[in-house]
N, C-alpha and C positions, 0 to 999 in steps of 0.2 A: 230131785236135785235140779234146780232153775238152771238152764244152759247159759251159754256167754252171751246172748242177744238181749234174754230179759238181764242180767248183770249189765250190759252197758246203756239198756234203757234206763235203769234204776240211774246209772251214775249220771247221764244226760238229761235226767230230771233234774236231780241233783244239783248239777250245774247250774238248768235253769230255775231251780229256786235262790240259789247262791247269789244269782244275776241280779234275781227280783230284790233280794234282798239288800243288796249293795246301793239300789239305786233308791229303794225307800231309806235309806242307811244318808243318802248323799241328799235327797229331799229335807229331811227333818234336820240334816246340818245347817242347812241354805236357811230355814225358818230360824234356827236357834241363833243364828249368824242378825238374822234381820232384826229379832225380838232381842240382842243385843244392843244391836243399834239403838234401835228403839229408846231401850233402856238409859245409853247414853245421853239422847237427845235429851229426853225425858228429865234425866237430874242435870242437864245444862239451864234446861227451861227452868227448872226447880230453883237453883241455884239464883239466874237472874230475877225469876219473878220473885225470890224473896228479899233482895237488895231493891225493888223496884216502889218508886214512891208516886205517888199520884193516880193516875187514870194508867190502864191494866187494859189489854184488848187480850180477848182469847180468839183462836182461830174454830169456825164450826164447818165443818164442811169447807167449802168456798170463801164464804163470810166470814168478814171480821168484825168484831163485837164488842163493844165496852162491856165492860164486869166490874163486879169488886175485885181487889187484891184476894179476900178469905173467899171468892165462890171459887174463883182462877187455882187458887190453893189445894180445894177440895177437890175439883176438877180432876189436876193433874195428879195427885195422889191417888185418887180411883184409879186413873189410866196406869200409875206405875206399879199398882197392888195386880190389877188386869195383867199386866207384862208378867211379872213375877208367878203367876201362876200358870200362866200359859207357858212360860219359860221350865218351868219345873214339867210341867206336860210332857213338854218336847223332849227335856233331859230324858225323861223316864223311859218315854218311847226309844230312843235313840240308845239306850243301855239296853232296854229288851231286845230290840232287834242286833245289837252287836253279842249280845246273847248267842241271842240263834243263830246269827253267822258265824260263832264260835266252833258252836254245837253242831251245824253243817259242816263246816269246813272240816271239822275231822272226819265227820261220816265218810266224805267224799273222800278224804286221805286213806284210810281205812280202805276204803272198796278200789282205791286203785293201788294202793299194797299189795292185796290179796289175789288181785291177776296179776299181778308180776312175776 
């Protein structure tokens, strides 16, 4: 029969997996928040560079570049398919790990029930 010291090391791990958890939990929000963003920009850009008539500069880096309107096109449609998948990533991650701080957070209710 385990005594009360390993019982409150167990729940003190516990804890600090809870911890860990909550803050990769708060990480991959802050990404999904960004790749949000992102996204917005992204069909802003979309939006004007399809009303846009003449000469098209796309940004690289630092530089700014003339292009066609159909390269500027393709360009930013890779980038928003690029979001979209990455986005779906982060969702994924971010329900797994709310998962298991489900699945923790009882354990740890559970074992402080049990010394009460």
């Amino acid at each position: 029969m385990p005594n009360e010291n390993e019982g409150s090391r167990d729940v003190e791990n516990m804890l600090k997996d809870y911890q860990v958890l909550q803050e990769q939990m708060k990480a991959v929000a802050i990404q999904i928040e960004q790749l949000r963003g992102q996204k917005l920009e992204a069909e802003k850009a979309l939006d004007e560079l399809e009303k846009a008539a003449g000469k098209v500069y796309f940004t690289v880096g630092g530089v700014i570049v003339e292009t066609s309107k159909e390269k500027a096109l393709g360009d930013l449609k890779d980038r928003m398919e690029l979001n979209a998948v990455r986005m779906q990533s982060a969702n994924k991650q971010y329900d797994e790990l709310k998962s298991k701080e489900k699945e923790l957070g009882d354990r740890i209710m559970k074992a402080y029930k049990q010394s009460q």
